[in-house]
C-alpha positions as a Markdown table, in Angstrom:
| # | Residue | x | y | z |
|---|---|---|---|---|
| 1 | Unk | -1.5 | 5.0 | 8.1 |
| 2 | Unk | -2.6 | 2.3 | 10.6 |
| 3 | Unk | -1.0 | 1.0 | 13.6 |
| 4 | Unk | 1.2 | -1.5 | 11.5 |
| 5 | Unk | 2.3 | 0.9 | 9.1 |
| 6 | Unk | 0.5 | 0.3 | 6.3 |
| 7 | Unk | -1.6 | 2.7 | 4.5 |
| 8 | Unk | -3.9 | 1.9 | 1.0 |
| 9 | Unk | -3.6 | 4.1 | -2.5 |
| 10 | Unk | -5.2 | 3.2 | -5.3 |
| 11 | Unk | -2.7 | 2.9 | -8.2 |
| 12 | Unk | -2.3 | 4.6 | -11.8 |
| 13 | Unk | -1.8 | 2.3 | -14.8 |
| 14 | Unk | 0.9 | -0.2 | -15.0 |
| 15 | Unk | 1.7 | -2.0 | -18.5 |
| 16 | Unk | 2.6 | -5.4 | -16.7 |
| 17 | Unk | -0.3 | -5.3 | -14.9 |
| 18 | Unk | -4.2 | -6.3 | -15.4 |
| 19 | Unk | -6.4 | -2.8 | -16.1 |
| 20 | Unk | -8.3 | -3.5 | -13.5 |
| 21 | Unk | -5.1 | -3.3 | -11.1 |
| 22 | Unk | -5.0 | 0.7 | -11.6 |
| 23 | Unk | -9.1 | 0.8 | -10.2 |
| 24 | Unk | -7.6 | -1.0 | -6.9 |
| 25 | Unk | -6.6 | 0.4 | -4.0 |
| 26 | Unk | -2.9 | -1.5 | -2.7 |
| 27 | Unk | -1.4 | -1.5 | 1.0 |
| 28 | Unk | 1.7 | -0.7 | 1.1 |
| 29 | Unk | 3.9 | -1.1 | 4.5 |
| 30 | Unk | 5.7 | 1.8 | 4.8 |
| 31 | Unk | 7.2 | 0.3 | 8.3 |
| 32 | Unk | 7.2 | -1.9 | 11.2 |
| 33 | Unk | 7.9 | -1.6 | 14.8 |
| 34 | Unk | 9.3 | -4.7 | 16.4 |
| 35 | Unk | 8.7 | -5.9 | 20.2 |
| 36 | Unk | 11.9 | -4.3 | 21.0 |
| 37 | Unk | 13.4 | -1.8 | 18.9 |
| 38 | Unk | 12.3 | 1.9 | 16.9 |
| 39 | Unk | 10.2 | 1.8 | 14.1 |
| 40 | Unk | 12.6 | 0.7 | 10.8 |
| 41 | Unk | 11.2 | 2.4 | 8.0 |
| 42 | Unk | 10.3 | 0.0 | 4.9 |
| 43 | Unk | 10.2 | 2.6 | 2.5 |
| 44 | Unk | 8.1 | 5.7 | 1.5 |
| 45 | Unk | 4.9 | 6.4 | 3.1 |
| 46 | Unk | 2.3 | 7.3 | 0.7 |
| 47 | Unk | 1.7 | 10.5 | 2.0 |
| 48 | Unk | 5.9 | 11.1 | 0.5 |
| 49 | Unk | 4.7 | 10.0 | -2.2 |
| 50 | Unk | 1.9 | 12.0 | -3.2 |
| 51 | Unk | 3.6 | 15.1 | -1.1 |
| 52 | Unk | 7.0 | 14.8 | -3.4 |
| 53 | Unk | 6.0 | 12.6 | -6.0 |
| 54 | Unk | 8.0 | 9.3 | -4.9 |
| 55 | Unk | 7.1 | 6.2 | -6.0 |
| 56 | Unk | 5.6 | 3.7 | -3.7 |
| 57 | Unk | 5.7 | -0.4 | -3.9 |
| 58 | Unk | 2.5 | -2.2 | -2.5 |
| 59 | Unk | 2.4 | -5.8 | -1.2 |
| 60 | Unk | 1.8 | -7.3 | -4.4 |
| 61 | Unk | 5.0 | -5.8 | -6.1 |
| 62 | Unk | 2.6 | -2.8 | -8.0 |
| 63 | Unk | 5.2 | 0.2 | -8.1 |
| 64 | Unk | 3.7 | 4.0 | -8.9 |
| 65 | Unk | 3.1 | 7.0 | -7.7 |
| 66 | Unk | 0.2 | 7.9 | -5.6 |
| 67 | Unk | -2.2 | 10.1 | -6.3 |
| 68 | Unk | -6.0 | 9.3 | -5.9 |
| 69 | Unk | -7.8 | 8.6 | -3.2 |
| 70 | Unk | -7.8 | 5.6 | -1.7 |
| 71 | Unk | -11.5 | 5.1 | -0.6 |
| 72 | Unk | -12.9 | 5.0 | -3.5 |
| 73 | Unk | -11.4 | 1.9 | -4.3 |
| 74 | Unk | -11.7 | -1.9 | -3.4 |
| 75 | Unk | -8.9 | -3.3 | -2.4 |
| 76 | Unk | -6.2 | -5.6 | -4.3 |
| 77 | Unk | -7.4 | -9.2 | -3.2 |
| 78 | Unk | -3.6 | -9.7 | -3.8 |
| 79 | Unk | -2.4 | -6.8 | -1.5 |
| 80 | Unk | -5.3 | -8.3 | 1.0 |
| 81 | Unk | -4.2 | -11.8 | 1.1 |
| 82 | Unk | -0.5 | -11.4 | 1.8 |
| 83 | Unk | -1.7 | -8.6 | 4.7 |
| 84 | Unk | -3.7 | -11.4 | 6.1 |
| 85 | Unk | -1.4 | -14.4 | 6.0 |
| 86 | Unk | 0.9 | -12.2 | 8.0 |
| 87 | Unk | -1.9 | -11.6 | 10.8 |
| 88 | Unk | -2.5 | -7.9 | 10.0 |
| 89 | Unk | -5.9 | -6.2 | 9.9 |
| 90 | Unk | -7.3 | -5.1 | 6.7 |
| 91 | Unk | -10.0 | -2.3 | 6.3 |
| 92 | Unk | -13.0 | -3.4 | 4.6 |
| 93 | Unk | -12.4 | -2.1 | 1.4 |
């Protein structure tokens, strides 16, 4: 996870999907902490989700459970653009 909250997983197969969207690796922003305030969770970190086997929803809207790692991976250019039209760093990927 980085300092925004938001981690990358690659993702397994998803019918509505593109193939190539299950050889990508997604961010998903598990939280946020505002200027003032505690951290508000967004929903499940990924590491949840591959310890107890909950799914996860990236930025573009992909929804499974996580499992590989992420590295291995480029990254969604979907999941990339929204990250960066809301200012956040993205790894290279």
């Amino acid at each position: 996870m980085t300092e925004t909250g938001i981690t990358l997983d690659p993702t397994l197969a998803d019918p509505e999907l593109d193939g190539d969207h299950e050889r990508m690796s997604h961010i998903v922003l598990e939280g946020f902490k505002p200027e003032k305030g505690d951290y508000i969770s967004a929903g499940p970190s990924v590491v949840e989700g591959m310890v107890n086997g909950t799914a996860v929803k990236a930025l573009c809207g992909k929804i499974w459970v996580p499992g590989r790692n992420p590295k291995k991976y480029p990254i969604c250019p979907t999941c990339k653009e929204i990250a960066e039209a809301r200012g956040w760093k993205v790894p290279a990927g």
